[in-house]
C-alpha positions in Angstrom: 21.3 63.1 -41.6 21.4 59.0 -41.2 18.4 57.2 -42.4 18.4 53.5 -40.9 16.0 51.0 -42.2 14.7 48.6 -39.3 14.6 45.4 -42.3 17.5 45.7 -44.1 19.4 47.5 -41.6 20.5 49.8 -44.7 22.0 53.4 -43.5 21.8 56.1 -45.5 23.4 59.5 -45.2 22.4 62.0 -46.9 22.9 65.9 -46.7 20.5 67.9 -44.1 18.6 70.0 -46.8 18.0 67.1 -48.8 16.6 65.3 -45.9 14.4 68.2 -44.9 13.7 68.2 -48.6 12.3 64.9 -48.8 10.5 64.9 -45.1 8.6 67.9 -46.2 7.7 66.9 -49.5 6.7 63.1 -48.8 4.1 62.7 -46.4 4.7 59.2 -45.8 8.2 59.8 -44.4 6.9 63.3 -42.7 4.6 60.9 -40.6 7.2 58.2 -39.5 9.9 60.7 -38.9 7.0 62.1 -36.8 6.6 59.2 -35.0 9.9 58.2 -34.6 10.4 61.7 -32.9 7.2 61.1 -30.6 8.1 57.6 -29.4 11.6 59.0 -28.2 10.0 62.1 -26.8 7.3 59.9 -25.1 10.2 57.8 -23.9 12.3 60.6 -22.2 9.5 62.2 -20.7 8.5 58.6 -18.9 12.2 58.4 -17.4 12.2 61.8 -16.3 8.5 61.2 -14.9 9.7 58.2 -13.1 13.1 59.9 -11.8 11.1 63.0 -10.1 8.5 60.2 -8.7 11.4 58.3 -6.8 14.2 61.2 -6.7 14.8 63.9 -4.7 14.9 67.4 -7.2 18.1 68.8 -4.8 19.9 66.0 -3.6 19.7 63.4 -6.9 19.0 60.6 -3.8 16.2 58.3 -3.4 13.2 60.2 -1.7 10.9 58.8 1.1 8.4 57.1 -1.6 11.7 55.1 -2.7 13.4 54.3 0.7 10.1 53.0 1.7 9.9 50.8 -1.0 13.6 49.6 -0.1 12.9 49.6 3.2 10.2 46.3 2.7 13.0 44.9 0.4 15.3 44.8 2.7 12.7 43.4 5.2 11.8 40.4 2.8 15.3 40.1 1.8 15.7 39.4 5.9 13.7 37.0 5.5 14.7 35.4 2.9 18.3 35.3 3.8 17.5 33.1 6.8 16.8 36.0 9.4 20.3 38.7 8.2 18.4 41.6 8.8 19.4 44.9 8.0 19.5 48.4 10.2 17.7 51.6 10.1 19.5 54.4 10.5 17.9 58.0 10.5 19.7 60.8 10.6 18.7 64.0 11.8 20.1 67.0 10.8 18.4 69.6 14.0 18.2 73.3 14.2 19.8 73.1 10.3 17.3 75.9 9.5 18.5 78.0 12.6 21.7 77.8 11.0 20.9 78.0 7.6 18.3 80.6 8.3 20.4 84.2 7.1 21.5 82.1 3.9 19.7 82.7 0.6 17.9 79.5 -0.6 20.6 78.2 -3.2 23.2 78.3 0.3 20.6 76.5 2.5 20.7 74.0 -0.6 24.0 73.8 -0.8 24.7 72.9 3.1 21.9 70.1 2.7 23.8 68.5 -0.7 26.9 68.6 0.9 26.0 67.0 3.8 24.1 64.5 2.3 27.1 64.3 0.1 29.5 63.5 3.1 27.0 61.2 4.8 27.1 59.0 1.5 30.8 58.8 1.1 30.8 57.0 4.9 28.0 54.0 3.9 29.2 51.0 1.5 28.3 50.8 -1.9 25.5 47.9 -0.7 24.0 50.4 2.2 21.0 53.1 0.8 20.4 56.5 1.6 17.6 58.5 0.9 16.3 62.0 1.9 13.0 61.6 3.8 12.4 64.7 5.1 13.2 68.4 4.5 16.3 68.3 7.6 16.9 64.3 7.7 18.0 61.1 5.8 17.1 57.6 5.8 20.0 54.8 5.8 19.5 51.5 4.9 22.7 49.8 6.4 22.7 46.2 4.5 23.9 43.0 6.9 24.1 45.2 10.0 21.9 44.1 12.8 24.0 45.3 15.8 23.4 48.7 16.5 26.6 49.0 18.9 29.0 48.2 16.5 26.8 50.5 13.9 26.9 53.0 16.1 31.3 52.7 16.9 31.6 53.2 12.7 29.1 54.1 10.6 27.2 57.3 13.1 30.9 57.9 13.8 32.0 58.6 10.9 28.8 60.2 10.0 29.3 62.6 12.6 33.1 63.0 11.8 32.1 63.9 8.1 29.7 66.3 9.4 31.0 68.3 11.9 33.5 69.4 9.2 32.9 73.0 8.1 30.7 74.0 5.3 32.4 76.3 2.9 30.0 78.6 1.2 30.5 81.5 -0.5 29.2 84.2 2.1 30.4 82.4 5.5 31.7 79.0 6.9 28.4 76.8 8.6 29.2 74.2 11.3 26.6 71.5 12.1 28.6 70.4 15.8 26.2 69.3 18.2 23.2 69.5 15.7 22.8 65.5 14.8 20.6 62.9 16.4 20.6 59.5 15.1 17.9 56.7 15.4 19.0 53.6 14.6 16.9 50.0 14.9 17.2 46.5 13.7 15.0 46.1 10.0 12.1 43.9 10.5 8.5 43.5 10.7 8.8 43.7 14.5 10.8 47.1 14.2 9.1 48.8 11.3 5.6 48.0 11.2 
């Protein structure tokens, strides 16, 4: 075990059943090893508290709470940038449960990772994308008012990445012809 004093900045290493020794047997060490433990512990569980608040549980991306939040970020950042707006893009993933349906639940999972996976790997590391409901995601596409030329590369290769094949273990799931987009310039005019 390491012992570091916060003054002297002294570390100490001793053997673990001498340290157990002396935390038992001194009460005054018992109690700040105590707390020691308790402020990390109280520390960990406030991140993971935070993370389930803003995360998804299954995809690891932002969740609706989030993207909402980065939604009037990117609004006032508009704004502040002297009218560069950004563009909405949602992205719907239709009739996935009709095709997901005969799946067990870890499959039907799986299909919405991966395709949220795949949708992710086509924005720019500025863009955000966020889950927002249980079949569609949220896309915060950064510096990209014009929704044709959004729509002639970024839905394109959306749709490209997603009418690939899902490889599961039990069968082979395509989404063709399953997709609707929504997309809209990001302002208070649009989003209200």
């Amino acid at each position: 075990a390491t012992i570091k004093a916060r003054e002297h900045m002294v570390v100490l290493t001793i053997a673990k059943d001498v340290f157990l020794k002396l935390v038992l047997e001194n009460t005054e060490i018992s109690a700040n090893v105590t707390r020691m433990i308790a402020g990390r512990l109280e520390g960990t569980l406030r991140s993971l508290t935070d993370l389930t608040a803003y995360y998804d549980g299954m995809t690891g991306l932002p969740n609706r709470h989030l993207f909402l939040d980065r939604v009037n970020q990117a609004i006032s950042q508009g704004k502040r940038d002297g009218g560069k707006a950004s563009s909405l893009i949602v992205v719907g993933l239709r009739n996935l449960d009709k095709v997901t349906q005969k799946l067990d639940p870890g499959e039907r999972e799986k299909v919405f990772t991966d395709a949220a996976q795949r949708v992710k790997s086509c924005l720019r590391e500025v863009d955000t994308l966020a889950r927002i409901n249980d079949n569609g995601l949220g896309i915060i596409a950064a510096n990209a008012t014009d929704a044709e030329e959004i729509s002639d590369t970024v839905l394109e290769r959306i749709s490209d990445a997603l009418a690939q094949p899902f490889e599961l273990e039990s069968e082979t799931i395509k989404l063709d012809g399953k997709l609707e987009f929504d997309v809209c310039v990001l302002d208070e005019e649009n989003v209200g």
